[in-house]
Backbone of each chain as ProteinMPNN parsed JSONL, in Angstrom:
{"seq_chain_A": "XXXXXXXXXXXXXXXXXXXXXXXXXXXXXXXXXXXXXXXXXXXXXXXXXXXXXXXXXXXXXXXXXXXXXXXXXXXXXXXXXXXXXXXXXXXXXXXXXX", "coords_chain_A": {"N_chain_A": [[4.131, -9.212, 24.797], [1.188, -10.695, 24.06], [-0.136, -13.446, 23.365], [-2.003, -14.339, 20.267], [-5.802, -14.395, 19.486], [-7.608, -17.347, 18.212], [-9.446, -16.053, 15.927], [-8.255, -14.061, 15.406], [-5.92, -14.748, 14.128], [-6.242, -16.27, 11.88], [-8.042, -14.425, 10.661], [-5.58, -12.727, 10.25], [-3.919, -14.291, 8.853], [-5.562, -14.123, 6.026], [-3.808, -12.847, 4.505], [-1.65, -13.794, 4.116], [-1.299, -16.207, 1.823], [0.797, -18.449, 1.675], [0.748, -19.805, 4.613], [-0.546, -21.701, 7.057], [-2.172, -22.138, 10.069], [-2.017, -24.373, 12.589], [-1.632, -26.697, 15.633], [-0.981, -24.569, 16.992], [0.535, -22.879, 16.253], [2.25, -21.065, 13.234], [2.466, -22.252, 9.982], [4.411, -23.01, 7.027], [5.209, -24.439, 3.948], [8.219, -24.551, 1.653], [9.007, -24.805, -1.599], [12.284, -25.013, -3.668], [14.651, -24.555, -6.724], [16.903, -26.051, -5.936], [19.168, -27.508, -3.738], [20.826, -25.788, -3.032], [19.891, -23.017, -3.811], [17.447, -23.301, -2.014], [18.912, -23.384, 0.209], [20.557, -20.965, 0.286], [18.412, -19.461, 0.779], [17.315, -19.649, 3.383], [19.864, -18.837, 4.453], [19.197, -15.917, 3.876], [16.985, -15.457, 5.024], [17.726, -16.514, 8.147], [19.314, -14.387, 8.658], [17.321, -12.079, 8.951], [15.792, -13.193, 11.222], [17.54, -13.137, 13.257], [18.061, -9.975, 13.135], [15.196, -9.539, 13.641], [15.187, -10.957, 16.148], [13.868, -13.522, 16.683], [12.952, -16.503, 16.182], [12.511, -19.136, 13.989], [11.453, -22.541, 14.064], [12.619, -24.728, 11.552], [12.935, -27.397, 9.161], [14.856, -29.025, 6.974], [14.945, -30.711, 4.166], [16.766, -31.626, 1.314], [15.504, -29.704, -1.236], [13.164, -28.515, -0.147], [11.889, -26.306, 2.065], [10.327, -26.584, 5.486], [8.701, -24.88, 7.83], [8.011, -23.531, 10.707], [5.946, -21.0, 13.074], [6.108, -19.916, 16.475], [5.703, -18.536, 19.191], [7.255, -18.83, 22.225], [6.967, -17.701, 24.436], [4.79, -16.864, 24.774], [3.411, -18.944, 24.549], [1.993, -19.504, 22.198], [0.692, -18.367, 19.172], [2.263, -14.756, 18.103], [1.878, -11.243, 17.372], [4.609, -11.487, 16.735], [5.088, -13.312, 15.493], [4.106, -13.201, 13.19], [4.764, -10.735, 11.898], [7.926, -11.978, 11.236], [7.121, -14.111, 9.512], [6.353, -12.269, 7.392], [8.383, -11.017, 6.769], [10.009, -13.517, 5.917], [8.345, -14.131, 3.744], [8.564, -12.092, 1.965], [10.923, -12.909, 1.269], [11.352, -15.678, -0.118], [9.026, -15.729, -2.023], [8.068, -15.37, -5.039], [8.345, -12.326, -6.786], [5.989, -11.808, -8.571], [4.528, -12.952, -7.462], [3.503, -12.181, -5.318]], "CA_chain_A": [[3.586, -9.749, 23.53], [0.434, -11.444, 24.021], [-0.722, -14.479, 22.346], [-3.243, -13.844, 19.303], [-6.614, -15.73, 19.393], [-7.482, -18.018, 16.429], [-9.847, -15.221, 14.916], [-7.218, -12.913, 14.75], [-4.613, -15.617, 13.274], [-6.906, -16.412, 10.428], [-7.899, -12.974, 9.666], [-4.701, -12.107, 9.715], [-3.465, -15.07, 7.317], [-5.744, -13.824, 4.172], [-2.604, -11.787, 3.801], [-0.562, -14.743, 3.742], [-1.44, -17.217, 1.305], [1.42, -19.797, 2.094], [0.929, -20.063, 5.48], [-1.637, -21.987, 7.502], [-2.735, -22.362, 11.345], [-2.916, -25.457, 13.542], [-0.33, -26.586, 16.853], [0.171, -23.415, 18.211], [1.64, -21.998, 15.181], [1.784, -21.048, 11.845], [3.226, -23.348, 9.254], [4.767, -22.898, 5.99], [6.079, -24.83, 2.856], [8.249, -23.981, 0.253], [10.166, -25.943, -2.796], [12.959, -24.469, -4.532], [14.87, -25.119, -7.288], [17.885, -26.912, -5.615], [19.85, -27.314, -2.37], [21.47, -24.181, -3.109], [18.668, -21.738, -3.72], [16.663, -23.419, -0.6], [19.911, -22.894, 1.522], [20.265, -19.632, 0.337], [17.324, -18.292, 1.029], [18.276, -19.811, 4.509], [20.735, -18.121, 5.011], [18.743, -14.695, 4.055], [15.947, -15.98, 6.598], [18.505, -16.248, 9.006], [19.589, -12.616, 9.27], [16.009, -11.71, 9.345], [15.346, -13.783, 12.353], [18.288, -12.467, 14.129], [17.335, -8.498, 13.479], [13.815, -9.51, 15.089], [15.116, -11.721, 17.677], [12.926, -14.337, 17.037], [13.556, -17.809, 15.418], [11.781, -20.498, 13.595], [11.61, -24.384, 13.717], [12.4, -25.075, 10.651], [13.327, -28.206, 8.381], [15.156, -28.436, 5.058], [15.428, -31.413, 2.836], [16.971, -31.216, -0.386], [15.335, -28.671, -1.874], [12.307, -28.462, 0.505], [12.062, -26.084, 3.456], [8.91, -26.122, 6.182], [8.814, -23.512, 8.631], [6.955, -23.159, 11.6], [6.464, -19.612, 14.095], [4.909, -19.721, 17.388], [6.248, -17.452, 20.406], [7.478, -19.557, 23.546], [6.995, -17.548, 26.223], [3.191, -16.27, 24.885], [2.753, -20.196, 24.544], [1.149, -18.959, 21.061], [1.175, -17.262, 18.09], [1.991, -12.974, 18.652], [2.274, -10.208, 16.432], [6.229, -11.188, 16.074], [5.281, -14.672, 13.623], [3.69, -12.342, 12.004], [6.106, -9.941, 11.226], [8.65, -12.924, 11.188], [6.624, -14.358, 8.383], [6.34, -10.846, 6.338], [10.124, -11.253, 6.294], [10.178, -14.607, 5.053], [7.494, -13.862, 2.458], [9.54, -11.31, 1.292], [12.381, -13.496, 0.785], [11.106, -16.981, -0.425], [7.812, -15.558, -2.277], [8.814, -14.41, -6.25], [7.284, -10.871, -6.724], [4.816, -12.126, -8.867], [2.805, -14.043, -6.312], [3.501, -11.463, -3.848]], "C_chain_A": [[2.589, -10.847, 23.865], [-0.606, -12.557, 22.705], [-2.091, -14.05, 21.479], [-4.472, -14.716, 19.668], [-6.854, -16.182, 17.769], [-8.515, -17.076, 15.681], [-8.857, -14.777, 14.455], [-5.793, -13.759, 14.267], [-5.331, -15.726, 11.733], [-7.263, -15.216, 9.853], [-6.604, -12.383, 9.235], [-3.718, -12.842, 8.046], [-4.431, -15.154, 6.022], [-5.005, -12.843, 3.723], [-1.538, -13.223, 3.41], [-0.953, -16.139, 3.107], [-1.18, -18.907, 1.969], [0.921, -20.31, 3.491], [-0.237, -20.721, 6.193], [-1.421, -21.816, 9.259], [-2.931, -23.508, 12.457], [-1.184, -25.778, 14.999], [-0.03, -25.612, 17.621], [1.114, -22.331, 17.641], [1.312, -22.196, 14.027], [2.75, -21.728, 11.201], [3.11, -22.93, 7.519], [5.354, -23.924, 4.488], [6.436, -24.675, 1.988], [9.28, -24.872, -0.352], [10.867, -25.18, -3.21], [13.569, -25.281, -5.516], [16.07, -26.467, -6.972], [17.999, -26.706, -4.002], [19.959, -25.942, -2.344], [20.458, -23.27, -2.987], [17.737, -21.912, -2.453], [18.071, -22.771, 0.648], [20.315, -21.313, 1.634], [19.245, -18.503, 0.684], [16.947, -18.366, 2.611], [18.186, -19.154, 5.306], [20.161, -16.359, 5.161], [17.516, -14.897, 5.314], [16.854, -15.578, 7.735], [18.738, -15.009, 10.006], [18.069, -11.922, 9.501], [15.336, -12.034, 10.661], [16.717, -13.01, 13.542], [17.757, -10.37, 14.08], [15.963, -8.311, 14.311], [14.155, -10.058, 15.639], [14.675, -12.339, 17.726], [13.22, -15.395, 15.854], [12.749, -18.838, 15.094], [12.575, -21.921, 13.929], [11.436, -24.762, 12.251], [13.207, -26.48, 10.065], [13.978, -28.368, 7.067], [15.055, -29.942, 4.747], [15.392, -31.879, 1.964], [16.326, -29.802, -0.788], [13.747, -28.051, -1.238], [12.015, -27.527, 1.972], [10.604, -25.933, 4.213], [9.398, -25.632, 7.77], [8.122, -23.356, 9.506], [7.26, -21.989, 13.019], [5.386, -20.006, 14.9], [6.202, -18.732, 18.692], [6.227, -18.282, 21.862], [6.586, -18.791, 24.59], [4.933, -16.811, 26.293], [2.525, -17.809, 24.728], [1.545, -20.437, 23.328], [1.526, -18.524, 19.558], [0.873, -15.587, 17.997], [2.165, -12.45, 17.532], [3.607, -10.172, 16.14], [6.15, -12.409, 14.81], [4.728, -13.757, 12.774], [4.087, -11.683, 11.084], [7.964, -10.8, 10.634], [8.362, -13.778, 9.398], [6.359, -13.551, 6.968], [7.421, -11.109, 5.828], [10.455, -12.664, 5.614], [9.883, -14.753, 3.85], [8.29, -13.196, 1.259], [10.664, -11.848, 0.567], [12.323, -14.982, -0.217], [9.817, -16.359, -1.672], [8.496, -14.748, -3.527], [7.692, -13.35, -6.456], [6.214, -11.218, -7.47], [3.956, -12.709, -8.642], [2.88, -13.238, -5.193], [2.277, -10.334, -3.864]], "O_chain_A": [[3.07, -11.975, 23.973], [-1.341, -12.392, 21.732], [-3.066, -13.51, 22.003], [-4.206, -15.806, 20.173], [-6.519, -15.706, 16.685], [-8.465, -17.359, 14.484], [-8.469, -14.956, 13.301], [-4.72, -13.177, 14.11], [-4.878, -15.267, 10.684], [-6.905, -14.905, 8.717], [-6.437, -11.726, 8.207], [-3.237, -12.411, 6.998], [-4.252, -15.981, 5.127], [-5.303, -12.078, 2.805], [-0.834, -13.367, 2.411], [-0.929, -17.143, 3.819], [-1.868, -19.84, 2.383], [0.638, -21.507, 3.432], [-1.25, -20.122, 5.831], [-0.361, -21.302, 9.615], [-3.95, -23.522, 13.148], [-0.115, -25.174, 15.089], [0.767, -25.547, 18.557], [1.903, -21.485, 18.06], [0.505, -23.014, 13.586], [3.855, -21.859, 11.727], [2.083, -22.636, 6.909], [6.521, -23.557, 4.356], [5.63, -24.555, 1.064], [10.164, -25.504, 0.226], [10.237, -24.128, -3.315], [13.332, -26.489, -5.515], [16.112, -27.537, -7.578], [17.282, -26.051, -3.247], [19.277, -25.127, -1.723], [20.244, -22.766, -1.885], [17.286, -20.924, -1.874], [18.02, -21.97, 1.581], [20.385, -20.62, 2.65], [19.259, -17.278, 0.804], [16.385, -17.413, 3.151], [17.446, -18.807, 6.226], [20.468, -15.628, 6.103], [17.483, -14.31, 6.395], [16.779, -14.457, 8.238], [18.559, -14.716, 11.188], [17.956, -11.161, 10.463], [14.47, -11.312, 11.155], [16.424, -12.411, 14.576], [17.203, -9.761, 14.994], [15.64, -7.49, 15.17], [13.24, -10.103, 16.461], [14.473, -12.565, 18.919], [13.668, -15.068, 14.755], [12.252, -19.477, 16.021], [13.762, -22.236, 14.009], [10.343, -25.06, 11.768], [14.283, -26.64, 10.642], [13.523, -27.761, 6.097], [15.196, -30.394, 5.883], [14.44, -32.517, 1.515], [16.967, -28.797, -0.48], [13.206, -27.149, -1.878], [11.933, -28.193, 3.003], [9.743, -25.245, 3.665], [10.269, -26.049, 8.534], [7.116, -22.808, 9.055], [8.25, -21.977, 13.75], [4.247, -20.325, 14.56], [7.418, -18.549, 18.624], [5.193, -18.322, 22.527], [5.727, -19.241, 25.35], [4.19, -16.484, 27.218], [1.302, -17.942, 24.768], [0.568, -21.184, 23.381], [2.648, -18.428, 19.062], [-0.25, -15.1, 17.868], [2.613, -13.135, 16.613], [4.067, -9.239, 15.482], [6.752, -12.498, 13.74], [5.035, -13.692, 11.583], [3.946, -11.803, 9.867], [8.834, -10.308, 9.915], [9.157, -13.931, 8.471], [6.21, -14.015, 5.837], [7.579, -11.407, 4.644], [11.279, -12.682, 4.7], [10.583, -15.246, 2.966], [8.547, -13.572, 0.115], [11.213, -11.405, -0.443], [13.258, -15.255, -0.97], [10.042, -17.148, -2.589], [9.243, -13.785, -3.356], [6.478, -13.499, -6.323], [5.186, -10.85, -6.903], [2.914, -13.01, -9.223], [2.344, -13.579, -4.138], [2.059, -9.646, -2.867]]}, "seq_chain_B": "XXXXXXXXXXXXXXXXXXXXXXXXXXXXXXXXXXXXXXXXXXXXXXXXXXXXXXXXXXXXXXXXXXXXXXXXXXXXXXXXXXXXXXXXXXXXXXXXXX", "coords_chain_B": {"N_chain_B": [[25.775, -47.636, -4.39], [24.91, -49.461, -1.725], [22.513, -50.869, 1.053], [23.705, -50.499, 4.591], [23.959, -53.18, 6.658], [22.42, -53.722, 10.245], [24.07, -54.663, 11.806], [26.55, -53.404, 10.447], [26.63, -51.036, 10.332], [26.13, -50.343, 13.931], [28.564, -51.153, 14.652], [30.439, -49.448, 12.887], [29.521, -46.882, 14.196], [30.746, -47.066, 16.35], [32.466, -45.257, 16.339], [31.639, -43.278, 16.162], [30.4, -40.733, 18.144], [28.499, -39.449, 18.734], [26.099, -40.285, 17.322], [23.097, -41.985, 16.661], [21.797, -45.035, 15.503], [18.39, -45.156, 14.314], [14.853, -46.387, 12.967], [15.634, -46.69, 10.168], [18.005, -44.483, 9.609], [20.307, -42.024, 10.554], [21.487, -40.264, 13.438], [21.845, -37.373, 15.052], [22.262, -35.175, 17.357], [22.939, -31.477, 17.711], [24.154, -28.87, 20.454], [24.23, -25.619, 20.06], [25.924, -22.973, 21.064], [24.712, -20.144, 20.764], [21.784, -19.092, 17.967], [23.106, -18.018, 16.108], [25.726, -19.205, 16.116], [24.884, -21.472, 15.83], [23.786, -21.574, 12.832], [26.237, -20.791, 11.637], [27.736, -22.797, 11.57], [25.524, -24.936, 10.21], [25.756, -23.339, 7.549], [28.456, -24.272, 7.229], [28.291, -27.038, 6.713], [26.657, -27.37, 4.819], [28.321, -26.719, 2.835], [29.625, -28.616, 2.264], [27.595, -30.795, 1.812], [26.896, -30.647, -0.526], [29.159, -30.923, -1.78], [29.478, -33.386, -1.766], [27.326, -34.239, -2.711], [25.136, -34.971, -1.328], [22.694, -34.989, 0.971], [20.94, -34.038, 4.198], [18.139, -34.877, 6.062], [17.323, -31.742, 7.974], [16.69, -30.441, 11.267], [16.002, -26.932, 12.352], [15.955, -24.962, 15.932], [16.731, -22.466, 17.257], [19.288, -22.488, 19.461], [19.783, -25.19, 18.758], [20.666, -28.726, 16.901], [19.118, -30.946, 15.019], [19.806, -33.883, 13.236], [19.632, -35.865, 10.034], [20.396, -38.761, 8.829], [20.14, -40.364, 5.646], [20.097, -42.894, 2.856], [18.066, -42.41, 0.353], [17.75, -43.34, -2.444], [18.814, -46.064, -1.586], [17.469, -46.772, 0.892], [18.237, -46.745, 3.446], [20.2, -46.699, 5.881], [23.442, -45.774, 4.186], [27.135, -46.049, 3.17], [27.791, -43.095, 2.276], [26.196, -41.901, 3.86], [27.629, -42.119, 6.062], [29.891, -40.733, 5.006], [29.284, -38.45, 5.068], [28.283, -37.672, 7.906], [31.189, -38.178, 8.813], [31.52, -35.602, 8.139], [30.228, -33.794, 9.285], [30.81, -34.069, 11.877], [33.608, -33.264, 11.746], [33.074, -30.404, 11.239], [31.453, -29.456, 13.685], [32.212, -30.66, 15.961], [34.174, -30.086, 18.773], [37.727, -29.765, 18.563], [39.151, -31.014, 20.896], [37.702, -33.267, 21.596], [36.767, -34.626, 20.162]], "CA_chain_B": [[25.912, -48.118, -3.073], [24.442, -50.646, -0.795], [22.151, -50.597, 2.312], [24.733, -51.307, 5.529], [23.345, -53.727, 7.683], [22.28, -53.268, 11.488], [25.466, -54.545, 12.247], [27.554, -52.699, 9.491], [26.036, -49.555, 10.826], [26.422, -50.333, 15.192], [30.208, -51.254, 14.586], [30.911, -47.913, 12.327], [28.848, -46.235, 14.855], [31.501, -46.754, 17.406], [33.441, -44.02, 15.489], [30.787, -42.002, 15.973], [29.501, -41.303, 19.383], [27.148, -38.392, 18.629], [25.718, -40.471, 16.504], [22.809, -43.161, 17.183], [20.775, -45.246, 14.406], [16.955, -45.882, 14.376], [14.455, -46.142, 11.612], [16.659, -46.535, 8.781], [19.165, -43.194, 9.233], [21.735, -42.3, 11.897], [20.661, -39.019, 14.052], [22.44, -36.274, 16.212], [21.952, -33.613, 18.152], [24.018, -30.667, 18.932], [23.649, -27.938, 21.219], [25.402, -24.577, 20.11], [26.415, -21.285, 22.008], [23.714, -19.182, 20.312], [21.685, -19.158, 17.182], [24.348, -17.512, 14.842], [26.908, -20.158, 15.803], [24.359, -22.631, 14.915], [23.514, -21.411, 11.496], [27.371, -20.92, 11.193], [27.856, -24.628, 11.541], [24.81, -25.099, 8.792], [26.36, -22.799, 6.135], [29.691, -25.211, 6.701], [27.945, -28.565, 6.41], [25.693, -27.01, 3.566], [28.689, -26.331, 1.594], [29.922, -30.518, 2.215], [26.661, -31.55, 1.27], [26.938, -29.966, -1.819], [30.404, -30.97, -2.246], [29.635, -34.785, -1.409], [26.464, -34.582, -3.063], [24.239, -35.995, -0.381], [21.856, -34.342, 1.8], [20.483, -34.415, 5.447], [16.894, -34.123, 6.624], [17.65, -31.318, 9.062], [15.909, -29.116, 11.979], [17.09, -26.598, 13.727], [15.697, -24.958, 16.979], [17.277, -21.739, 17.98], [20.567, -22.691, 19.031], [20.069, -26.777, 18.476], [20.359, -28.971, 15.331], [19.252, -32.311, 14.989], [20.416, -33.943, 11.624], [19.349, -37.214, 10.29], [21.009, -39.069, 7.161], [20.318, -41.547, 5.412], [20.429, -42.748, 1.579], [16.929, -42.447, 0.037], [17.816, -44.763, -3.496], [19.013, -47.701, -0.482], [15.97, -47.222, 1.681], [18.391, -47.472, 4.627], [22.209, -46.248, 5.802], [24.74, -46.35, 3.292], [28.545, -45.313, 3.437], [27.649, -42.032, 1.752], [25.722, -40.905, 5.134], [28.869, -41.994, 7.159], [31.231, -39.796, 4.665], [28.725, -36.895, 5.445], [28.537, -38.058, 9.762], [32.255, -37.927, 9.408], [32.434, -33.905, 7.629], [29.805, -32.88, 9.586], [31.611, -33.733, 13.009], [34.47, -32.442, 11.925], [32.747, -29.131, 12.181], [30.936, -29.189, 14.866], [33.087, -31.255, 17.324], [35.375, -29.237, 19.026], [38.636, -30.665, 18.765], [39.519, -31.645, 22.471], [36.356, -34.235, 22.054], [37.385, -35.648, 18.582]], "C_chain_B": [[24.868, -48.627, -2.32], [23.861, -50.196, 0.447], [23.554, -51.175, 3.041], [23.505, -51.898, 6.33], [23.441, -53.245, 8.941], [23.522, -53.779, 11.811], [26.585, -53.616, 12.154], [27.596, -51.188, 10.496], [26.77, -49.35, 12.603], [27.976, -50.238, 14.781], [30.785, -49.871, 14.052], [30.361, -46.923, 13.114], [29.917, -45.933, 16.105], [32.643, -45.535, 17.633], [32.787, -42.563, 15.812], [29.933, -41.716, 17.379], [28.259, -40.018, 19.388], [26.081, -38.632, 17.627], [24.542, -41.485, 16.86], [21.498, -43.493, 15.568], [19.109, -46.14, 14.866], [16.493, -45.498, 13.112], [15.049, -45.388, 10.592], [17.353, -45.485, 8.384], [19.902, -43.39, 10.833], [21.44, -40.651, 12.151], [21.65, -38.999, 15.06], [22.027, -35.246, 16.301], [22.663, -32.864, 18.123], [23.463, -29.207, 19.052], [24.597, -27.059, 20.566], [25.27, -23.458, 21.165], [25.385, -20.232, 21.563], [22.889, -19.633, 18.749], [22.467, -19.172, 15.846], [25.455, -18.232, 15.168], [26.596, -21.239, 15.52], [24.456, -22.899, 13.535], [24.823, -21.262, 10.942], [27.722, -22.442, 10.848], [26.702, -24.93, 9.88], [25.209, -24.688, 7.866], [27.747, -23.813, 5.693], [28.787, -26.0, 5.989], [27.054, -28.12, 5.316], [26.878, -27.071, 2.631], [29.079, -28.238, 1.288], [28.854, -31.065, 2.175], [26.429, -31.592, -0.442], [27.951, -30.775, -2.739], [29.809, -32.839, -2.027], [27.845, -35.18, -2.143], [25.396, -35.56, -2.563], [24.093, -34.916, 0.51], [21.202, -34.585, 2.866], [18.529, -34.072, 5.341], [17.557, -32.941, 8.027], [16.751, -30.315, 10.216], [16.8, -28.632, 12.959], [15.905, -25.609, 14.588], [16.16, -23.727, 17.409], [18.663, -22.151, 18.073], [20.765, -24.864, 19.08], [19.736, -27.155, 17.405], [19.945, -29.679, 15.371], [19.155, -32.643, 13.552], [19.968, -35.71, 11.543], [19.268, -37.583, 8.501], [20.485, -40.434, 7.175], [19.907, -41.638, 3.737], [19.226, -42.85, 0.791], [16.988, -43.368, -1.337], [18.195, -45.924, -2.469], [18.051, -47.925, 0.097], [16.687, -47.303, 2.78], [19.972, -46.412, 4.743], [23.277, -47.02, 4.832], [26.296, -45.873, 3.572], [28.556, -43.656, 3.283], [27.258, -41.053, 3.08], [26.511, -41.21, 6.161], [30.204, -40.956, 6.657], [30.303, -38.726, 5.272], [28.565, -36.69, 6.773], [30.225, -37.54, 9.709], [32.807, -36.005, 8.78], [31.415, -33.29, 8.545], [30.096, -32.522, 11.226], [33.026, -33.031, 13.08], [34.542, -31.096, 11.958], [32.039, -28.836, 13.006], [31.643, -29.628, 15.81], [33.81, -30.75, 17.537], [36.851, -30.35, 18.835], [39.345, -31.666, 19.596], [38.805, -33.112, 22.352], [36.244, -34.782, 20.875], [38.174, -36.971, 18.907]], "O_chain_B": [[23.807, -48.006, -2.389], [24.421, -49.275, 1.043], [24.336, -51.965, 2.512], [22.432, -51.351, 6.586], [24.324, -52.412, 9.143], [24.19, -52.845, 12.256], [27.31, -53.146, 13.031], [28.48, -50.603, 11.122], [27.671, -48.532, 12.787], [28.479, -49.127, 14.617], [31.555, -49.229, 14.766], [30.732, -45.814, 12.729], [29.963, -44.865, 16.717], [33.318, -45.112, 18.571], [33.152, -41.388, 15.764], [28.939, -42.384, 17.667], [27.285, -39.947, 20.138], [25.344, -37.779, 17.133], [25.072, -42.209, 17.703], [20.77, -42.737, 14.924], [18.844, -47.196, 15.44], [17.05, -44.753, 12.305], [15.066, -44.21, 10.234], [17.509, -45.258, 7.184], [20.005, -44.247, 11.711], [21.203, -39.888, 11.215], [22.171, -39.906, 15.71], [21.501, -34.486, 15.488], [23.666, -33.35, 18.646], [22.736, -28.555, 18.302], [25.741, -27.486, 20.413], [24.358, -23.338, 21.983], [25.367, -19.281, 22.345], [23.409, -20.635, 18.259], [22.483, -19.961, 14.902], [26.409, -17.936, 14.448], [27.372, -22.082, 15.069], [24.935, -23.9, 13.004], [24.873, -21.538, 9.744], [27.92, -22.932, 9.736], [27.144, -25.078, 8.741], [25.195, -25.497, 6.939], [28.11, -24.113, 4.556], [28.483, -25.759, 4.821], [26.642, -29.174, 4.832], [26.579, -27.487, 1.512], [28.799, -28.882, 0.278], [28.985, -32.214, 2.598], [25.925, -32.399, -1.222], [27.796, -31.166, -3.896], [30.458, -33.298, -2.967], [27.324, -36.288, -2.024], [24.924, -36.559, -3.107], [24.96, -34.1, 0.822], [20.596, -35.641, 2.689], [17.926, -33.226, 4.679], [18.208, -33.425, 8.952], [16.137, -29.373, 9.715], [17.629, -29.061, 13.761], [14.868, -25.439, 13.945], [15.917, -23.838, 18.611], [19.327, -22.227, 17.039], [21.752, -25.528, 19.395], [18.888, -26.581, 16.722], [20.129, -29.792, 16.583], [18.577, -31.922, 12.739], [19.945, -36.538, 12.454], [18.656, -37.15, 7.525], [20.369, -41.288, 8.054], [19.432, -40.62, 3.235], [19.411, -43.941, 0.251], [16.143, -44.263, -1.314], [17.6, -46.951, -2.797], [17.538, -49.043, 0.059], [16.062, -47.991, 3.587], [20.54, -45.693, 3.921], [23.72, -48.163, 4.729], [26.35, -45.108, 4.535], [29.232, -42.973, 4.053], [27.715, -39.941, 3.348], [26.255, -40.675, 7.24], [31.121, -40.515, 7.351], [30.859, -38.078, 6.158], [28.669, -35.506, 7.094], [30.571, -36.622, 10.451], [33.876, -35.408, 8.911], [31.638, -32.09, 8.702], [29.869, -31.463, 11.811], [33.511, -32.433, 14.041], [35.492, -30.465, 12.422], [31.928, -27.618, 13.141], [31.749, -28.82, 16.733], [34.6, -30.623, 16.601], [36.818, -31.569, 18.999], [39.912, -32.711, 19.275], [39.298, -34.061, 22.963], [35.323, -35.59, 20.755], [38.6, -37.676, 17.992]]}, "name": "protein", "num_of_chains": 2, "seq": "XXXXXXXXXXXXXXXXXXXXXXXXXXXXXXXXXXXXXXXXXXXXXXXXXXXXXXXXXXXXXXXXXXXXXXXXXXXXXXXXXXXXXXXXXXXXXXXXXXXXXXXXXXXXXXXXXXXXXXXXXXXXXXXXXXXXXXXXXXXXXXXXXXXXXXXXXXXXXXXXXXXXXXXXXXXXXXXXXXXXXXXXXXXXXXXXXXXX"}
């Protein structure tokens, strides 16, 4: 899995609204309505990151979570934040902004 | 409830050895056995945040957490982020090391 260059990060994020570009990785923020609904959606993150194998740095608090994907060992960002981030989208993102 | 002073705080700290305070909260680390026994640990202490109505800044790392309380109406450590230090070692600390 080789590291993307920053064309192909930015072309690829006018699919992804939320997400931006800088560090080495892509970066996210999202509000929910409470603890609960941020932790829940978590917890669905979670299992998503375990089926790909691949794991964010992320932050919560209160009702706040920010998210960041980069790929250790490509010292980058690869085609797995990518797909890492699809799955998040999916989960955090209400169908009508999707 | 009340800021604790830098004293209040070191002395109750001695209770706590995974515990250390700088700029105005009280911060730990811990290492787990894998991701999914991390995020196991988070779903506990999520539900005793809930239950105690007080919340961490938290990040986690793959399989490490680092957690960092403190009372945002005080501006500083209050008792509230030592009831939530003392539920959230009681699940993570193995027992032997309690």
């Amino acid at each position: 899995m080789s590291k993307l260059s920053k064309e192909d990060i930015e072309k690829k994020l006018l699919r992804f609204p939320d997400w931006e570009y800088f560090d080495e990785a892509i970066h996210a923020e999202f509000e929910f309505e409470s603890f609960k609904d941020c932790f829940s959606a978590m917890s669905r993150i979670a299992f998503e990151c375990e089926a790909l194998n691949h794991h964010p740095e992320w932050t919560n608090v209160y009702n706040v979570l920010n998210i960041s994907l980069s790929t250790h060992e490509a010292d980058g960002v690869t085609n797995k934040d990518f797909k890492l981030a699809e799955a998040i989208d999916a989960i955090v993102v209400p169908e009508d902004e999707d």
